[in-house]
N, C-alpha and C positions, 0 to 999 in steps of 0.2 A: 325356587323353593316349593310353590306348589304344583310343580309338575312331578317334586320328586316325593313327594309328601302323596300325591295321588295316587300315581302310576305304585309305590309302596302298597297302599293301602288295598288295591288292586289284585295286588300279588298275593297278600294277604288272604283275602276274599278266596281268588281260585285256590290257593293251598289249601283253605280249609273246604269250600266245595270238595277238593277233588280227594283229603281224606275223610270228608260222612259219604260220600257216596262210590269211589274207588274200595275201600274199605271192607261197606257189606257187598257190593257187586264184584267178584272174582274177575281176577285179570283176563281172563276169557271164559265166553259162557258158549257151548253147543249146543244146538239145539236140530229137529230135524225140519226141511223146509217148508215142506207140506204137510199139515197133521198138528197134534197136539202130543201126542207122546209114540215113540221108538220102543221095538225093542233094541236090548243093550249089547246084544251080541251083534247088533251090522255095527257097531262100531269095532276095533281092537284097542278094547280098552289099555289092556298089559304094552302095547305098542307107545302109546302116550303116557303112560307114567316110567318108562325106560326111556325118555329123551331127558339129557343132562339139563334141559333148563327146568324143565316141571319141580316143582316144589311140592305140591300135593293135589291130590286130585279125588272129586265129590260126586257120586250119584247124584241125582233129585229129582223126587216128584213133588209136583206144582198142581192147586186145585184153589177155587175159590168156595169157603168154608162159613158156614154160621155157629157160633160162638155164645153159650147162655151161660148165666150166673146168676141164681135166683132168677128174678124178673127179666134184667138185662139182658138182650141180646145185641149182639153184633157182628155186621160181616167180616170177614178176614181173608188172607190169601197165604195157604199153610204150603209150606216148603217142606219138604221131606228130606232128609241128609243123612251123610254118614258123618263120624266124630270128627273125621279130618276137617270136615268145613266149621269147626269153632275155629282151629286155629287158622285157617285160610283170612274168615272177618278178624280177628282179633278180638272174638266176642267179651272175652273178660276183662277186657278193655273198655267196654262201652254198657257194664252191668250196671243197672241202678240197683234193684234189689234180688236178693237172694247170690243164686251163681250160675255161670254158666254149665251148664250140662244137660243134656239129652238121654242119660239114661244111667241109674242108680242101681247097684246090687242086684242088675239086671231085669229091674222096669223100668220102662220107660217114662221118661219124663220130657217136660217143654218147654221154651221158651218162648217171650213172647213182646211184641212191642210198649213201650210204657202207657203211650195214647190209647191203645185197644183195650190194656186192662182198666186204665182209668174208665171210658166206657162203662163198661163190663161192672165196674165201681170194685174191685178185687184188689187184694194186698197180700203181699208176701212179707211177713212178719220173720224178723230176725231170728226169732225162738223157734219156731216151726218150719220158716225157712222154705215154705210153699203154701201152692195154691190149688185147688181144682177148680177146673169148669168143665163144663159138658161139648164137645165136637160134632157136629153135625157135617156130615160128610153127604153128598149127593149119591144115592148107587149107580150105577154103570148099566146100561141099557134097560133102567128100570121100567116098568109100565107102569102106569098111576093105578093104583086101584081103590077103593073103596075101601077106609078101614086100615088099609096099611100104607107105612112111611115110607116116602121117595129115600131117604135119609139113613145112613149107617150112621149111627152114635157109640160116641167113645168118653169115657170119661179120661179127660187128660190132668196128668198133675204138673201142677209150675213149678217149673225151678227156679226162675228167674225169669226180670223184663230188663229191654233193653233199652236204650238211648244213640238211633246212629244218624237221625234225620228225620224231618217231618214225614214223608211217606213211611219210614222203614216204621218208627216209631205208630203209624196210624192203621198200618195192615197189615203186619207178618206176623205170622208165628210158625216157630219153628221145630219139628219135630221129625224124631228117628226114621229112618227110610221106611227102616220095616213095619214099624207099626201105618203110614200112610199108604204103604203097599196092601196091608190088610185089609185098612178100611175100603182104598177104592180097587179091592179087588185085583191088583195086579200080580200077573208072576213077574216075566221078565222086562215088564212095560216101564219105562222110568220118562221123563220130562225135559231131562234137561242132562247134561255134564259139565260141573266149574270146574275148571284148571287152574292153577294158582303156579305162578311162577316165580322162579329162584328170585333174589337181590340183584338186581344192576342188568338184569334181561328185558329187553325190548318186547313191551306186548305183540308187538306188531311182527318183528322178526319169529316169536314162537308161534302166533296165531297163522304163518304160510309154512310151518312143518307142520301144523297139529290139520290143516288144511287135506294138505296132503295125503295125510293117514285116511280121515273121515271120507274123504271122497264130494262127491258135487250134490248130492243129496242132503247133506249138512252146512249150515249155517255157523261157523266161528264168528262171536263179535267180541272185540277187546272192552273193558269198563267203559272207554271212551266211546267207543260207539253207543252202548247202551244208553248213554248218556249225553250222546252226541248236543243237542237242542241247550242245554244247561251249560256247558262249556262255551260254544258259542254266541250263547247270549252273553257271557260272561267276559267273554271276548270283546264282542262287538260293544258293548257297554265301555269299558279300556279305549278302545278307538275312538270311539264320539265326544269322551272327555278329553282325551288329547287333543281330539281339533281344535274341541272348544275353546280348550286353552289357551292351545297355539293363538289363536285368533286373537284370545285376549290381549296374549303378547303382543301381538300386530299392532294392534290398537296404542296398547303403552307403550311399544317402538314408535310411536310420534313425538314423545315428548323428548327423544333421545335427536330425532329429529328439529325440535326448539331449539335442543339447548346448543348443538352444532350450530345452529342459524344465527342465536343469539351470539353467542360465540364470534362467528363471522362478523356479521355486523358494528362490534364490541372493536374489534379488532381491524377496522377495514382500513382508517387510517395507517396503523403499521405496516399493514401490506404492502399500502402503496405505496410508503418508504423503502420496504424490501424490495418493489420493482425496481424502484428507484435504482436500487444501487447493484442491479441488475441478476437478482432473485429468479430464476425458472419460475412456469407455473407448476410444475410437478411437484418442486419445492413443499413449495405452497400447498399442494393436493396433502400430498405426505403428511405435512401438519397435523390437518383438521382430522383426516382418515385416520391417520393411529388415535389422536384424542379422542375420536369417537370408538375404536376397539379396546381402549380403556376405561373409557365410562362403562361399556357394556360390560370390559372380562369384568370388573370391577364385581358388577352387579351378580354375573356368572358364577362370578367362584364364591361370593358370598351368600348366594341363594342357594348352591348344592350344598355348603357348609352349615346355610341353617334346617334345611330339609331335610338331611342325612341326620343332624344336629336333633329334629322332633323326633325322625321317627327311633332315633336311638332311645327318646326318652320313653316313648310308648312303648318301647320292649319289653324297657329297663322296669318304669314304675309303673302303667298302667293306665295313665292320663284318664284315657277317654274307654267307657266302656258301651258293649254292646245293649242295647234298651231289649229287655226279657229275658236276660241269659244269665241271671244269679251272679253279678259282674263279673263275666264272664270277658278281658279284654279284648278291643278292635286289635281283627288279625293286621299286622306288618310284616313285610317280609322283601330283604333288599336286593338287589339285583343292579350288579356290575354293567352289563350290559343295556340295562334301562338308565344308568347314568353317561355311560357313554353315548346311548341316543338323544338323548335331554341334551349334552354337552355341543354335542353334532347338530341337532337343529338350530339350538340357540342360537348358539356358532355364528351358523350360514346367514340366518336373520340379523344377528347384530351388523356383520359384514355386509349385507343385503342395505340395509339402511345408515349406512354410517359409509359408502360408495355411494350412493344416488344423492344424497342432497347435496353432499361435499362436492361431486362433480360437478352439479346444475350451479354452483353458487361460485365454482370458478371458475365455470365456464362462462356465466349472464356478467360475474361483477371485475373481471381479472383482464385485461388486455392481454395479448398474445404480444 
């Protein structure tokens, strides 16, 4: 029961990791491997949005930015895009105020993490529906001088903030290609290219054709690599409570080991009647070793009935919720093949311990 109540809850965890952060991070991201930005032509862009798996595909330029509203200021890391990449995130999906969109009746507009505006102490007001603050942009091989700003300033207007995760939420914002090409100067310079790919395609299978295309001078990483460290801990967290487990199991497999003994002992009398009347000792073996695979299925199938049995309820009604998240419920999420592994270790262990005592105890108390 609590291995499957765990190993759930688990599942839960990465599913929801892997949509706040798969989500805003595109199923592959380009970038080039030495340097900080490309031009757009060494790649064949029109090449990769003609492979049947692409779904859509995003320019980007990337720049770390400071950010003022009245007094407030804050740093940020502004992303430049074209329209495609709202719907690549799902950004209207993850709106808390205003809407998503990057540019109105042909100005431009921004969006922006919910943590940064907070900062910033700014609100987007349902009646008006935005925001401005002021952009500070670095210029491009600027010299410091005396008197004049390192800094291209823009006044940007919010259209909305968003909610997709503590970082995304603490440092983006996000704004029209063009308009961040202006500011830092670029013509055909861009930062980055997202790919977003169809339903049911393998990041991995599209990331060695888009490979391909780019050449060795470019870097493809799929979400999960971007993210590589986060998964894995995530992972490796999943394994260490399993052992733990396991172990504890070990440990309450002794008393399974009692009650076999108590058993035996209870019983030893009859035995000897049984030899008596000329009983095998395999007989004998047979006995105790099935009563002991029945204490344990016993335990087996009523422990995945009441563990399958909770986390149905935490789906259902919501039992237990997340501490900071406007009750917000503990993710679950079940998995066939994580009951067939719980089934199979049990298994082996119940087997494992319900063979070794039952052998020692007729082999030290049984005559041959």
């Amino acid at each position: 029961m609590a291995l499957v109540i765990v190993l759930s809850a688990f599942n839960g965890i990465e599913t929801m990791i892997s949509s706040l952060y798969s989500e805003f991070d595109t199923d592959l991201t380009i970038r080039i491997e030495k340097g900080k930005s490309f031009n757009q032509n060494r790649i064949e862009l029109d090449k990769i949005k003609e492979l049947k798996e692409v779904a859509n595909v995003s320019r980007v330029v990337e720049e770390v930015v400071i950010l003022k509203r009245d007094k407030k200021w804050v740093d940020a890391k502004m992303i430049g895009v074209e329209p495609s990449y709202l719907q690549m995130t799902k950004m209207h999906e993850h709106i808390v105020d205003g809407s998503a969109k990057i540019s109105e009746n042909g100005d431009f507009r921004g969006v922006i993490g919910a943590s940064v505006l907070d900062k910033l102490e700014g609100y987007i007001p349902k009646q008006i529906g935005q925001e401005t603050i002021i952009c500070y942009v670095p210029k491009r091989d600027a010299k410091i001088r005396l008197g004049k700003s390192p800094f291209e300033t823009e006044n940007v207007i919010l259209s909305g903030s968003i909610n997709y995760n503590r970082e995304v939420n603490s440092q983006f914002i996000i704004l029209p290609i063009e308009l961040t090409k202006q500011l830092m100067n670029y013509d055909d310079q861009i930062s980055a290219i997202y790919v977003d790919a169809k339903p049911g395609i393998e990041n991995s299978d599209l990331k060695e054709k888009v490979e391909k295309i780019v050449g060795k001078e470019f870097v493809v990483k799929t979400s999960y690599e971007k993210n590589e460290l986060i998964f894995q801990t995530s992972q490796s967290e999943r394994i260490i409570v399993l052992i733990i487990l396991l172990f504890i199991f070990v440990l309450a497999a002794f008393t399974l080991v009692a009650s076999l003994t108590m058993l035996f002992v209870e019983k030893l009398e009859n035995l000897k009647t049984m030899i008596s009347f000329g009983t095998p000792r395999k007989y004998l073996f047979r006995i105790f070793f099935l009563e002991g695979l029945l204490i344990s299925g016993k335990g087996i199938f009523f422990g995945l009935a009441l563990g399958y049995l909770v986390c149905y309820l935490q789906l259902r009604f919501s039992l237990i919720t997340m501490p900071n998240s406007n009750g917000e419920p503990f993710p679950i999420s079940f998995s066939f093949g994580d009951g067939l592994m719980i089934f199979g270790l049990v298994s082996s262990l119940a087997i494992l311990f319900s063979y070794l005592p039952v052998k020692y105890l007729i082999r030290s108390n049984v005559p041959k």
